[in-house]
N, C-alpha and C positions, 0 to 999 in steps of 0.2 A: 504493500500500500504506500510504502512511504517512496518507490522509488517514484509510482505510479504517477503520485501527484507532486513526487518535484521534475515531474517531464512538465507540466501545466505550466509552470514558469517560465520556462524556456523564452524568449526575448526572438520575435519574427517580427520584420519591419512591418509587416500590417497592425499589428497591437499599437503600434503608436501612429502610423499614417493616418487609418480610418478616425479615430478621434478626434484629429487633428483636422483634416481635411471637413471634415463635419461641422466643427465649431469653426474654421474662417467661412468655410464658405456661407453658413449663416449669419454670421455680423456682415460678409459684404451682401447679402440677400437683404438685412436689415438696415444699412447704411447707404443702400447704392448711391444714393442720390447725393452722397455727402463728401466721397471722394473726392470728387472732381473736383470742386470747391472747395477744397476746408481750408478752412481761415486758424492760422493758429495764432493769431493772434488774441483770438476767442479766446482760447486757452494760454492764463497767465502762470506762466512760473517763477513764483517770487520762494522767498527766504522761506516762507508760510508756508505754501502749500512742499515745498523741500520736509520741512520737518514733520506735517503730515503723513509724504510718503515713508518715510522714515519709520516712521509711531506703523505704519500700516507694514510693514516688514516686520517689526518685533511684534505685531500682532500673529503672522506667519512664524515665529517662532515661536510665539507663548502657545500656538495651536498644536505643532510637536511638541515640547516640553509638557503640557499637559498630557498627553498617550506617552510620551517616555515614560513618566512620574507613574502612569498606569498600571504601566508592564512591570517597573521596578515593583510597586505593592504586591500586585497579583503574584507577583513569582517569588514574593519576600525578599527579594534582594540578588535573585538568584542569576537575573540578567544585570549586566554591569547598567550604567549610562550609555557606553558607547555600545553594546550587543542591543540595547531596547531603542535606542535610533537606529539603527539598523534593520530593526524589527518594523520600527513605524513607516521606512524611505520603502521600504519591499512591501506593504502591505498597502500605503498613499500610493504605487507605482498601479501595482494591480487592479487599483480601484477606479486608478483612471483610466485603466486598459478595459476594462469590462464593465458593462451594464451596474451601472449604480443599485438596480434591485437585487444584483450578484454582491456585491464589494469584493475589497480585497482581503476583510478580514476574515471570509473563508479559507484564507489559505494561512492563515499567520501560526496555526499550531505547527505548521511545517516547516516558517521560517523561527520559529521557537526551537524546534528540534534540531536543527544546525547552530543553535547556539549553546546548545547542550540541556534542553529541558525536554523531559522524554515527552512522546507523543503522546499516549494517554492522557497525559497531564496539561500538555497543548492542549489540545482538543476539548478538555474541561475550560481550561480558561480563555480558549477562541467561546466559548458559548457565552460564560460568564463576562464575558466582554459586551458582546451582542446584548445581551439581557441590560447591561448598563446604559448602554447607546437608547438604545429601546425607551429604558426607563427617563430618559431626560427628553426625551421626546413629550413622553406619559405625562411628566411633571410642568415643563416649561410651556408645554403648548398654552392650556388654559388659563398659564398666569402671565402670557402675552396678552392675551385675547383679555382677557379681564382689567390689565391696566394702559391696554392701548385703546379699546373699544370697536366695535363692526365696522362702523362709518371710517376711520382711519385707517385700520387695518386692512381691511377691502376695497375702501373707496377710492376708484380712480378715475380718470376723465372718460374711458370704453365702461357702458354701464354693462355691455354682454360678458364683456372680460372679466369684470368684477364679481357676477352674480357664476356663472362658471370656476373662479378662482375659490370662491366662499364656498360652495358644494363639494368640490374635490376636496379642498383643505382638511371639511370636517368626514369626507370618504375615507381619506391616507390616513388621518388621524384615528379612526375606529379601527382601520385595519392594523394600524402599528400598535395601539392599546391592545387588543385581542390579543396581537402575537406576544406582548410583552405581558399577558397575562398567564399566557401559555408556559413561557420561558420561566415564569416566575412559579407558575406548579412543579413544574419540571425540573428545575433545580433545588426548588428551597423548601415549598409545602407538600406537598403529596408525589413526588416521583413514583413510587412503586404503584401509584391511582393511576399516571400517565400513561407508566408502561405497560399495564393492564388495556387500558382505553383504548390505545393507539391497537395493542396487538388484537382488541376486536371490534375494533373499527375496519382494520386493515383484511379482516378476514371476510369482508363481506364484495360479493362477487365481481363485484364492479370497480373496486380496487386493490385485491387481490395481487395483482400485478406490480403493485408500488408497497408490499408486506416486507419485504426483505430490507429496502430501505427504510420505513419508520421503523424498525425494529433493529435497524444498525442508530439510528435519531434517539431511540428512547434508551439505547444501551449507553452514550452517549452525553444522554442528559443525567444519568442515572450517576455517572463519572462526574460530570459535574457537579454532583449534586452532592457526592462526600465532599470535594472538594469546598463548595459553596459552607453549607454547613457545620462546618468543623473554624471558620475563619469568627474572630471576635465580629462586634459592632462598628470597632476602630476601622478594621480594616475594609471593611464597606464603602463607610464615612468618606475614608481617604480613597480610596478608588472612584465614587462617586465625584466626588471633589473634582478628581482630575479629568474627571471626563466631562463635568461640565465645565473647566476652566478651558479643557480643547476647542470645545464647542462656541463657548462664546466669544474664545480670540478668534472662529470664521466670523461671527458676527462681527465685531468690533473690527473688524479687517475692512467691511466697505463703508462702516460708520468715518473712519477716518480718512479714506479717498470721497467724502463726502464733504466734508471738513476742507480738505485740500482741494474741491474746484466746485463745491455747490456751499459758496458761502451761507450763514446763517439758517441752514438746514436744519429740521425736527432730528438730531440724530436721534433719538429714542424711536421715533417711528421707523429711523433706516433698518436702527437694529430689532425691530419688532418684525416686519418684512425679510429682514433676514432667514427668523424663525418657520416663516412660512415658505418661504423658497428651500431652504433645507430640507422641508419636511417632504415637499412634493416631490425632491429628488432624489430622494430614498428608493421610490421608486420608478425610477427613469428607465427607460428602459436601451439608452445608447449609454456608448463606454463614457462614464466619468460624466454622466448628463451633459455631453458635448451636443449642441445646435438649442436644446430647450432650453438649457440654463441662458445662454444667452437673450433667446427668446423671452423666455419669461423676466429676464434679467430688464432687457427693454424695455416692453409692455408695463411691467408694474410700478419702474419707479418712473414711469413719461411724467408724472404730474408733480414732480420733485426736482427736476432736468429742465433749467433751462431752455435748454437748445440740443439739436440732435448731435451735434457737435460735440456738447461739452457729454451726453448720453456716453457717444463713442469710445472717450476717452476713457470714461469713467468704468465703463464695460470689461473695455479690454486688460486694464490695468489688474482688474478685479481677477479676472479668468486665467493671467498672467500668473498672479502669486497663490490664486488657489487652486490653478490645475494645470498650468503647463510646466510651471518648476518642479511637481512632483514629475514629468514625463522624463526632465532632465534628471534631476536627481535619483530617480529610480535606474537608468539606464548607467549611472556614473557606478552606483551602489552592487547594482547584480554581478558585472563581470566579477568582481573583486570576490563577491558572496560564493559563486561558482568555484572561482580558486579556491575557495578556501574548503568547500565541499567535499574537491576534487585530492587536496592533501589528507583531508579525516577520510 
């Protein structure tokens, strides 16, 4: 199994082209009209918006740092700093190579096992991961919605867009609550009820066919679930902590390329918007939500954007530090991960 799925990793120039070609060719689909003309003078670059970009890079750090701080809890210590960045540049690589509904963090019990934490134990703490991701979904959603409000949160100048955007939001939202209710029987309350459930549910005619796999799922969460169980309060707390400290250095990442070219912006609304863009691209279904996240990226903040100009800038910057640096960096990260493989 374990060679099985480190062939998956394997690095084929389409895993970066097709993303890639995806998300330009959509911003020049969204911008056409804007090339030919752009005025940069529109866009000013003084001392300010310098220290913005700036603030908006260590928000790209504090987003690793947080999933580093992750890994070190979960594994107690057992990945260094530098083995759990490692962990995080190979697992952000994957994510943007494959459909956002996939991540990359199904594979990270694998790039765990090359750093020496055995795979059983990966594999609990690839779930226990998911279940946190999940759960900050669970938690932060409602208490965006509640101190941003419907009218700001949805309201935008496209009323079709808006009333479509508020539907789906509260759609993703039930289905990520469910599944992270799932995760949470499954590891922490009732496990041996799951694995019961699942193996007759799975036994009925019509999916039959998919038995072997929820009963490799439930074996699985069952591994998790000692694991899960046996950890204090603490270490919850602090795992949590770090995953939503991840999380909202993505937000606070276009808060402050907001700051730098859309003076006097509502940043609390940029970063409330944020919450809601995250969430719809959880399940995206192209590698690393390349063409929608732009899309959506467009459409939602037009009523915050001056001009489609300053839009462009603001876009691309954004997509820049939250997804093509991981293409680079994952690509700098692998060969090196390979050698090292390749010597153990």
């Amino acid at each position: 199994m374990q060679k099985d799925q480190a062939k998956e990793v394997k690095i084929r120039p389409a895993y970066v082209a097709i993303p890639v070609l995806i998300g330009i060719g959509v911003v020049v689909w969204l911008f056409w009209g804007e090339f030919g003309n752009f005025n940069w003078r529109a866009i000013c670059f003084t001392p300010a918006v310098a220290l913005w970009l700036m603030l908006a890079v260590v928000a790209v750090a504090g987003r690793e740092a947080g999933y580093m701080w992750r890994y070190r809890r979960l594994t107690d210590g057992d990945l260094s700093w530098w083995q759990s960045f490692k962990v995080c540049m190979l697992c952000e690589f994957t994510s943007a190579v494959t459909p956002t509904a996939v991540g990359g963090s199904s594979l990270a019990m694998v790039f765990m096992n090359r750093e020496g934490i055995n795979m059983g134990r990966g594999t609990a703490l690839m779930i226990i991961t998911l279940f946190l991701d999940e759960l900050f979904f669970v938690v932060s959603c409602p208490l965006i919605v509640a101190l941003t409000g419907f009218s700001d949160l949805f309201g935008t100048m496209n009323v079709e867009f808006s009333v479509g955007l508020k539907w789906t939001f509260w759609g993703v939202y039930a289905l990520i609550a469910a599944w992270a209710a799932l995760l949470f029987v499954g590891i922490i309350a009732k496990p041996q009820w799951l694995k019961r459930s699942l193996a007759a549910l799975f036994s009925l005619p019509l999916l039959r066919r998919w038995k072997r796999r929820a009963a490799r799922m439930a074996v699985n969460m069952e591994a998790a679930s000692v694991e899960a169980r046996s950890k204090p309060v603490r270490w919850w707390v602090e795992a949590f902590a770090a995953t939503a400290l991840s999380w909202c250095c993505r937000y606070v990442l276009v808060c402050f390329l907001f700051l730098a070219f859309v003076p006097g912006c509502d940043s609390w609304l940029v970063f409330a918007r944020q919450g809601v863009i995250w969430l719809l691209l959880l399940v995206c279904p192209t590698p690393g939500g390349s063409g929608v996240s732009e899309w959506l990226f467009n459409e939602y903040y037009a009523d915050m954007v001056a001009t489609a100009q300053v839009a462009l800038v603001v876009a691309l910057i954004w997509r820049l530090l939250s997804y093509y640096v991981y293409l680079v960096a994952g690509i700098a990260v692998i060969p090196s991960w390979l050698r090292d493989k390749k010597r153990r």
